[in-house]
N, C-alpha and C positions, 0 to 999 in steps of 0.2 A: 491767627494766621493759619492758611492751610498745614496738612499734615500732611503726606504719602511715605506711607508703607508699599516696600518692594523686596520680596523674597524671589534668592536666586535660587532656584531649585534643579534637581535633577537627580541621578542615582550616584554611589559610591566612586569617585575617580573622575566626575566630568570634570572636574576644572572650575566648581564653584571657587572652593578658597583661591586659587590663585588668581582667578579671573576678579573679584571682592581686592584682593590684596594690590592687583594691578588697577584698579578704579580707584584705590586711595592714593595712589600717585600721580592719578590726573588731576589737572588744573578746573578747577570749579567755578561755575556766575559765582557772583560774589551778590548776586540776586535771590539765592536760595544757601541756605544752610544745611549739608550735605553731611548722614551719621552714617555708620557703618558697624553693622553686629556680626562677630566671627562665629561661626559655628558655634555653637551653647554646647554639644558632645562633645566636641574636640576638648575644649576647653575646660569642661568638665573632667574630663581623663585623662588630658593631661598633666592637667595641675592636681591632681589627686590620683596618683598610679593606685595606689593600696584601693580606687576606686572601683580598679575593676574587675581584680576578684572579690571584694563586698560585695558589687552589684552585680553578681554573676545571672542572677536573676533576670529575664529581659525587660520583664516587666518590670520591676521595680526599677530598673535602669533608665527605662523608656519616661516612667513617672518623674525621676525624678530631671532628666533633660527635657521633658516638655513642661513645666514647671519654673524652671528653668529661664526658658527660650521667654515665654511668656512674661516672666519678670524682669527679663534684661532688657526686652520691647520697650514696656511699660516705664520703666526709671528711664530708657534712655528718653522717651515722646514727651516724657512728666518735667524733663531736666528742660525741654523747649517749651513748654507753655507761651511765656512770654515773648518767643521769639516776634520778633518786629519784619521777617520776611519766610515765605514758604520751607518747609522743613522736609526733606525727604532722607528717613532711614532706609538703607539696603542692607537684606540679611542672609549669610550665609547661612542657605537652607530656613526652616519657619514652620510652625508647630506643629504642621498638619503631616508632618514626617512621623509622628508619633503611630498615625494610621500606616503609614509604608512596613515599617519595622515589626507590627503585629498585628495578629489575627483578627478580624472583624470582632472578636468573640472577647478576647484579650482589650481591643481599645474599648469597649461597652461598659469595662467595669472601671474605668476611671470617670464615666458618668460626665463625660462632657461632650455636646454638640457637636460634630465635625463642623455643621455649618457655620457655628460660633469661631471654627481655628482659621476655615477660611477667609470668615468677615475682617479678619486682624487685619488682611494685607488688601492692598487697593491693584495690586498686580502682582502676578506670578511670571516667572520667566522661567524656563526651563532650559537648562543646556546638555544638550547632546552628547554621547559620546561616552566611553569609559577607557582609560589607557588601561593598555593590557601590559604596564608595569607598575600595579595599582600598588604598590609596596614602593616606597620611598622613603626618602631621610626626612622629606618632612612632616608625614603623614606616620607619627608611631602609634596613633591609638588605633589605626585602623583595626576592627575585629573580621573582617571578612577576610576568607584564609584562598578565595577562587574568584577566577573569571565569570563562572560561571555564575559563580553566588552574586557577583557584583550587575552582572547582565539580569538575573531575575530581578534582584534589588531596583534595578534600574528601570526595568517592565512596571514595575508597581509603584514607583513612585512617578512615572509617570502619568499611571491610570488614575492615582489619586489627585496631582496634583492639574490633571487635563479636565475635574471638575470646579476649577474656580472661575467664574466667569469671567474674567480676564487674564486668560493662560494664551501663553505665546512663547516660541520655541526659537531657539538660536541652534542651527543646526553645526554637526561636529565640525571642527577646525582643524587645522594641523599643529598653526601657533597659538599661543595663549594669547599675543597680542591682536591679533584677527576678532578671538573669542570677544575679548576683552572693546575693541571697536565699534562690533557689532550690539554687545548687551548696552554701551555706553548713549547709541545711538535709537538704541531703542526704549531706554529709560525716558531722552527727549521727547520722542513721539509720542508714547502714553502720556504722557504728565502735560506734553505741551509749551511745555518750556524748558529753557535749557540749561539743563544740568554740567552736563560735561562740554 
């Protein structure tokens, strides 16, 4: 049976988690069977605080959440094999974020293909936007301390992720259910069939 891979992407504070979080509370075809991968950093440093003075390093941080991202993909695609109708996982954010976070120079020595991180997904989505009250209760691993830091963040993950040949952009919203509306029906359109 089909697969489709679909990474939500965008910089620091768009509303990926929450927008992922608000799509697993919709009602799904009962025609496709619908996964959902949370963030691989969040989850990382969350659940391992002493994680993130050890990996104060970026790179080695960067190593080992893309590493990561890439395994959780994998067990989650491997656990449907068998599935008996179309499979589409959505990821919060997806590995080619490895490129965002560091330097041209820094992602070369983990010796892996950008074009290989893109080939994972069969769509990128991009969503807009950064709240400029990127510090919240639910967000404790965030490491970016600025607005500003989150705005260039957001510049470059755009530039990287506007190279995947199916990038397409959900522009900023006011509510998360708007955001959330919009990504829902746009997942339909690409794939062709309906998800949500």
């Amino acid at each position: 049976m089909e697969k489709y891979v679909i990474a939500l992407a965008g910089g620091p504070a768009s509303g990926k988690s929450s927008v992922l979080r608000a799509l697993k509370n919709m009602p799904t075809s009962e025609e496709v069977k619908v996964l959902f991968l949370d963030e691989t950093a969040t989850v990382f440093l969350h659940n391992r605080p002493d994680a993130v003075s050890a990996l104060d390093v970026q790179l080695l941080r960067q190593h080992y959440i893309l590493k990561g991202q890439c395994h959780a993909e994998r067990l989650l695609l491997e656990n449907c094999a068998c599935a008996e109708k179309p499979t589409v996982l959505i990821t919060d954010r997806g590995a080619i974020d490895a490129t965002v976070y560091l330097t041209d120079e820094e992602f070369k020595l983990f010796e892996v293909d950008a074009q290989s991180l893109y080939a994972r997904y069969d769509h990128a989505i991009f969503l807009e936007g950064e709240r400029l009250n990127f510090h919240d209760d639910e967000t404790t691993t965030r490491v970016e301390t600025s607005y500003e830091q989150i705005a260039a963040l957001s510049a470059r993950a755009r530039e990287k992720w506007s190279k995947h040949p199916s990038f397409s952009v959900i522009p900023q919203q006011e509510k998360v259910e708007m955001k959330t509306k919009l990504v829902a029906e746009r997942i339909n359109e690409l794939l062709g069939i309906k998800v949500f």
